[in-house]
Residue, then its C-alpha position, 0 to 999 in steps of 0.5 A: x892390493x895383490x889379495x894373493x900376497x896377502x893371503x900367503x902372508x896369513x897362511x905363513x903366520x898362521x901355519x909357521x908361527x902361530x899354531x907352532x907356538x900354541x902346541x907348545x901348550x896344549x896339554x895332551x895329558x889332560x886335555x885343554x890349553x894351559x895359557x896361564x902364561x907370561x906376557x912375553x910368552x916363554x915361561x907359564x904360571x899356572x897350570x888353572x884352566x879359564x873355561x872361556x880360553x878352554x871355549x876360544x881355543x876348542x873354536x879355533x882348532x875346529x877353523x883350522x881343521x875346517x881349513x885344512x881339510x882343504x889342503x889350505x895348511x900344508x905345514x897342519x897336521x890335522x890329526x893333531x888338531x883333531x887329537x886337540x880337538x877331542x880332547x878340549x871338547x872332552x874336558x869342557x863337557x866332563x868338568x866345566x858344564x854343571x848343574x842346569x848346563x851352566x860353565x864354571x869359569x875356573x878349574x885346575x888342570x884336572x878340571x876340578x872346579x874353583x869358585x871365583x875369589x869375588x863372587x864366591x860362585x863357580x858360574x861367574x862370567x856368562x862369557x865363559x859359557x859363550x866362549x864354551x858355546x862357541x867352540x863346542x858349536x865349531x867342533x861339532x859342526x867340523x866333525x859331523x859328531x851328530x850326537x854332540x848335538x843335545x849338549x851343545x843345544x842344552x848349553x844354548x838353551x841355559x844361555x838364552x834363558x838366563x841373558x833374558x832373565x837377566x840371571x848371569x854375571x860378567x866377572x872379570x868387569x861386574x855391570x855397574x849398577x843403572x847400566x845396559x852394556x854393550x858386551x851382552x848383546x855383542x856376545x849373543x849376535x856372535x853366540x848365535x851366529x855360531x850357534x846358527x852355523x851348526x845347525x845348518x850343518x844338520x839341517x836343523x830350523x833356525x828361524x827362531x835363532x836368526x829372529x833372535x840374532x837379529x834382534x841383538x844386533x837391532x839392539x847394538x845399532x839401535x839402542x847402544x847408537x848415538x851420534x855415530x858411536x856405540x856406547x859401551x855402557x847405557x845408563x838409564x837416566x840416560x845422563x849421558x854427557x856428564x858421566x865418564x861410563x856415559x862418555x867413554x869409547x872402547x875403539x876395538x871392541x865396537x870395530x869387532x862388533x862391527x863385523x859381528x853385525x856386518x856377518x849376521x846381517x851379511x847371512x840372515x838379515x838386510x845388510x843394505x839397511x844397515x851397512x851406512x851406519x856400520x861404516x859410520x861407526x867402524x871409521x868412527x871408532x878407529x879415526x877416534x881411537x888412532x893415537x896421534x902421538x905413537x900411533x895404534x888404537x888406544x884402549x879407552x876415549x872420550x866420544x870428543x877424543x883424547x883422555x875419557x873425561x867425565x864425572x866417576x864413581x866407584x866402579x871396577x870399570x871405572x878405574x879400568x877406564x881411567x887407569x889404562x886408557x892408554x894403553x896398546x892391547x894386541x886384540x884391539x888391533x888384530x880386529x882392525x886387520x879383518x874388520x877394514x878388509x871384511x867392509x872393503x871387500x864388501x863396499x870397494x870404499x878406498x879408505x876402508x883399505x887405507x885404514x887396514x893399511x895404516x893398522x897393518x904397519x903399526x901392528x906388524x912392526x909393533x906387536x909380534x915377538x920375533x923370537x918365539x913367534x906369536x905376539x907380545x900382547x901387552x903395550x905401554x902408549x909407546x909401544x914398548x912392553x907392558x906386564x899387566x894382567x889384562x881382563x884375565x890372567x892368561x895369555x890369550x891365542x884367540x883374537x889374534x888367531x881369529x882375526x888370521x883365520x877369517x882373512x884367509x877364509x875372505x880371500x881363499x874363497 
């Protein structure tokens, strides 16, 4: 593997395609991205504000201001992505965090705040507060903004406290009833992580976030562990190889919390104790989820392979599950790219690049929209174009982005 090449070829993507295609959309009037757009990416459909993309991309501009700072981008403006900056922070805090600094999980353009048409709550995703976290954490810790510190810390705060009192909700997939999902403990191991990173920044203590971390990601590989796979849902009888939630396997979300809990354990805790497990898992997940017939990760399998099979009640999750299994999803595979690069890297295993390689052909000759830059997000098994709504009406620039932005980080270290 020529590392150089690779490294030229993200920074390409990233600096001609990506961040070109997503300026486009910023909305400098108002502050914040307007993605409620199409699937192939040319026309936009609303002009409403998901707080969890605002979170997602106020994140990925403060990683690629960090980057450019070191002259990693030369095709970057950097004053843009400081203007884009300010102005998505700007917009989250003023309109998005309410009341005992919890997020609304809609607004219009203006940031006037829309309850959610199920629930009938402004605070209907406990993932939109994280993905507020997060990019909030970044921006302050790229720019050194001291006094960014009491409201980011007061979100943290809010967060914690109410995943342990079990005060939240999941919109767009509600936790189906007798169950522990893994979304919520993955979600806090990279909340905090970010979270973590700030405050060293600052010289601030962490001892009481690692502890924490820590304990999540003991949570993943421990309790959500069975026979070399993460569930995704546990119920409390523990009857699990009758039902389809039981049985099910969400290939690219356990390849995601894979790096997850590989970079946490990598910084603040024992990597070595747990990094058999992780690879067990990571080349579980992929080698189940590879389609032998097209190629690609399909969404959703059976622990065994193939079609998720089992008993199924009456859940929204449970109809997603049997009504897309099938499918090609563009974040899936992006988390492929870094994951099997990251665990290379750190063990020098063949196979893990073999399976980085596999992922790589299928995605690029697959996945991106020669046209417009970016990628066409959304597949049918074979390949071709799908247009659904995936989790949320938008069009997402964080999985790919991200993914991106950590293999440069990898290798231009």
């Amino acid at each position: 593997m020529n590392k150089e090449k690779l490294l030229a070829e993200y920074i390409e993507r990233i600096q001609d395609d990506f961040v070109p295609y997503w300026n486009r959309f910023y909305d400098y009037e108002k502050g914040g991205i307007l993605n409620c757009i199409n699937n192939y990416g040319d026309q936009k459909l609303s002009d409403n504000k998901f707080t969890w993309s605002q979170g997602r991309y106020l994140w990925l501009l403060g990683r690629l201001y960090d980057l450019n700072k070191k002259g990693v981008f030369p095709h970057l403006d950097n004053e843009d992505l400081l203007r884009q900056m300010q102005g998505t922070y700007t917009f989250l805090t003023q309109y998005s965090i309410y009341d005992d600094n919890r997020c609304c999980y809609l607004l219009d353009r203006d940031g006037n705040k829309l309850k959610d048409a199920r629930t009938g709550r402004y605070d209907a995703s406990i993932f939109a507060d994280c993905f507020a976290l997060i990019g909030m954490a970044q921006y302050t810790k790229a720019t050194g903004l001291k006094e960014n510190l009491p409201a980011v810390e007061a979100l943290y705060r809010s967060i914690t406290d109410r995943i342990e009192r079990g005060d939240y909700l999941t919109e767009p997939y509600p936790i189906p009833e007798g169950y522990k999902v893994h979304s919520i403990p993955m979600i806090m191991v990279n909340t905090v992580y970010e979270y973590i990173k700030m405050r060293e920044v600052f010289g601030l203590p962490c001892e009481e976030e690692i502890r924490y971390g820590l304990g999540k990601v003991h949570t993943i590989l421990e309790d959500f562990y069975r026979g070399g796979y993460i569930r995704e849902h546990v119920s409390t009888d523990e009857n699990y190889e009758r039902r389809l939630l039981d049985r099910h396997v969400n290939p690219g979300h356990t390849l995601e919390d894979m790096w997850f809990c590989a970079e946490f354990l990598k910084d603040y805790g024992d990597l070595s104790a747990y990094l058999p497990r992780i690879l067990e898992i990571a080349r579980n997940a992929f080698d189940i989820g590879w389609d032998p017939e097209y190629g690609g990760l399909l969404r959703f399998v059976d622990r065994e392979g193939g079609q998720p099979k089992g008993e199924a009640g009456d859940s929204d999750f449970e109809r997603l599950i049997q009504n897309t299994w099938d499918m090609k999803l563009w974040w899936p595979h992006s988390e492929t790219l870094y994951v099997f690069l990251y665990l290379y890297e750190l063990t020098g295993e063949r196979d893990l690049l073999d399976r980085y390689e596999k992922a790589s052909d299928y995605i690029f000759a697959t996945f991106p929209n020669r046209e417009l830059g970016e990628w066409i997000q959304i597949r049918k098994r074979d390949g071709t174009p799908e247009d659904k709504v995936v989790a949320l009406p938008v069009k997402d620039p964080f999985h790919i982005l991200r993914n991106f932005i950590k293999i440069v980080e990898l290798y231009q270290k």
